[in-house]
C-alpha positions in Angstrom: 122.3 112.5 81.8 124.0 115.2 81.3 122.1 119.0 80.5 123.2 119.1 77.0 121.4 115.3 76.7 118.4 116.6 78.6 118.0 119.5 76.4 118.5 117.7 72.9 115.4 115.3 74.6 113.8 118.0 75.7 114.2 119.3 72.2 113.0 115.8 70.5 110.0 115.8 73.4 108.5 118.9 72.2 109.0 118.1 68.4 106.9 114.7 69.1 103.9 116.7 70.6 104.2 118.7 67.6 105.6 121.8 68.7 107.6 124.5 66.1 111.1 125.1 66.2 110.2 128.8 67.7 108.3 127.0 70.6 110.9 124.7 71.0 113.5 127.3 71.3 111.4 129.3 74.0 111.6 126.4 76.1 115.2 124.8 75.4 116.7 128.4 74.9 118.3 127.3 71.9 119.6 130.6 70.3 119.9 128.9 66.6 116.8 127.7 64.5 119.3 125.2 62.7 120.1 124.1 65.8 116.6 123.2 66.7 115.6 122.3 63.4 117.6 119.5 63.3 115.1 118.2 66.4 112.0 118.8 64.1 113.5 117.3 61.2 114.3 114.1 62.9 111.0 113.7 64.6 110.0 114.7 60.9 112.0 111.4 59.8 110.5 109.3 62.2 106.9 110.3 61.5 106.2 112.8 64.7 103.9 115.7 63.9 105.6 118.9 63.6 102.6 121.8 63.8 103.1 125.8 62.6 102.6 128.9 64.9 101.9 128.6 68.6 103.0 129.9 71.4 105.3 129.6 74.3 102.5 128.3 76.4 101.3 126.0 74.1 104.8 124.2 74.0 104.8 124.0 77.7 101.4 122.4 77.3 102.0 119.9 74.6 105.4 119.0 76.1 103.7 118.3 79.4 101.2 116.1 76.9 103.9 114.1 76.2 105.5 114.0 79.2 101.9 112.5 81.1 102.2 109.9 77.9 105.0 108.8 78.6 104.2 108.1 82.5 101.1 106.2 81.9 103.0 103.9 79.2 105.6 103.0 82.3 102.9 103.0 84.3 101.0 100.4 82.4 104.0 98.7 81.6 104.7 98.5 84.9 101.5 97.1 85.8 101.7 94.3 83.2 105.1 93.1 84.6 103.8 93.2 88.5 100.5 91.3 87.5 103.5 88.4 86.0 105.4 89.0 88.9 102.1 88.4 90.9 100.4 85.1 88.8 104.7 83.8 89.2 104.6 84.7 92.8 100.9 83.2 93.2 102.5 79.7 91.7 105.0 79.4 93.1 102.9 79.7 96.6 100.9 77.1 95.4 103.7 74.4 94.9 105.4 75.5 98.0 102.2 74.8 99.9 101.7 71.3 97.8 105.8 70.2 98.6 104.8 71.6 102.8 101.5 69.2 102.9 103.2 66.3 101.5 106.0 66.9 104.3 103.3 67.1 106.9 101.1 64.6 105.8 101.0 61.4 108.0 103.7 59.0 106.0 101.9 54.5 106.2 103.6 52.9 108.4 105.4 49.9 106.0 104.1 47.1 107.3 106.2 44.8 108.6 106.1 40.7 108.4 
């Protein structure tokens, strides 16, 4: 990713937890409101909440917000796919087990005439 990426996400980040374009810009450094704008109006577009005054701090805070969102949806993501991993790895354990007794089980004798 490269910085100008990271700041243009940075930029969206902070628009989704509702910051202004002038709290935006005091964490980005973006030296142009259109510049930042563009950010708000596209969260806008996609139904984020865009909020008035605030402060520096307040950005830092709600982009943080945002930020400890997004980690607990991976996180719970990520805990859905291991507890599939786990019920997969759990049956295939089981038939493993079943295919090992039937190898191990005493095999009749055929009878012979």
């Amino acid at each position: 990713m490269t910085s100008k990426t990271s700041r243009i996400e940075t930029a969206k980040a902070l628009a989704e937890a509702g910051c202004t374009p002038h709290e935006i810009m005091s964490v980005t450094g973006h030296k142009t409101l259109a510049a930042v704008e563009r950010w708000v109006e596209w969260v806008r577009g996609h139904g984020g909440p865009v909020e008035e005054a605030g402060t520096a701090d307040k950005a830092r805070a709600q982009y943080d917000l945002g930020w400890a969102k997004r980690r607990v949806a991976v996180a719970t993501d990520a805990v859905a796919l291991a507890r599939a991993e786990l019920a997969e790895a759990k049956e295939a354990e089981a038939i493993a087990r079943a295919a090992l007794q039937e190898i191990e089980a005493p095999k009749a004798m055929p009878e012979h005439e």
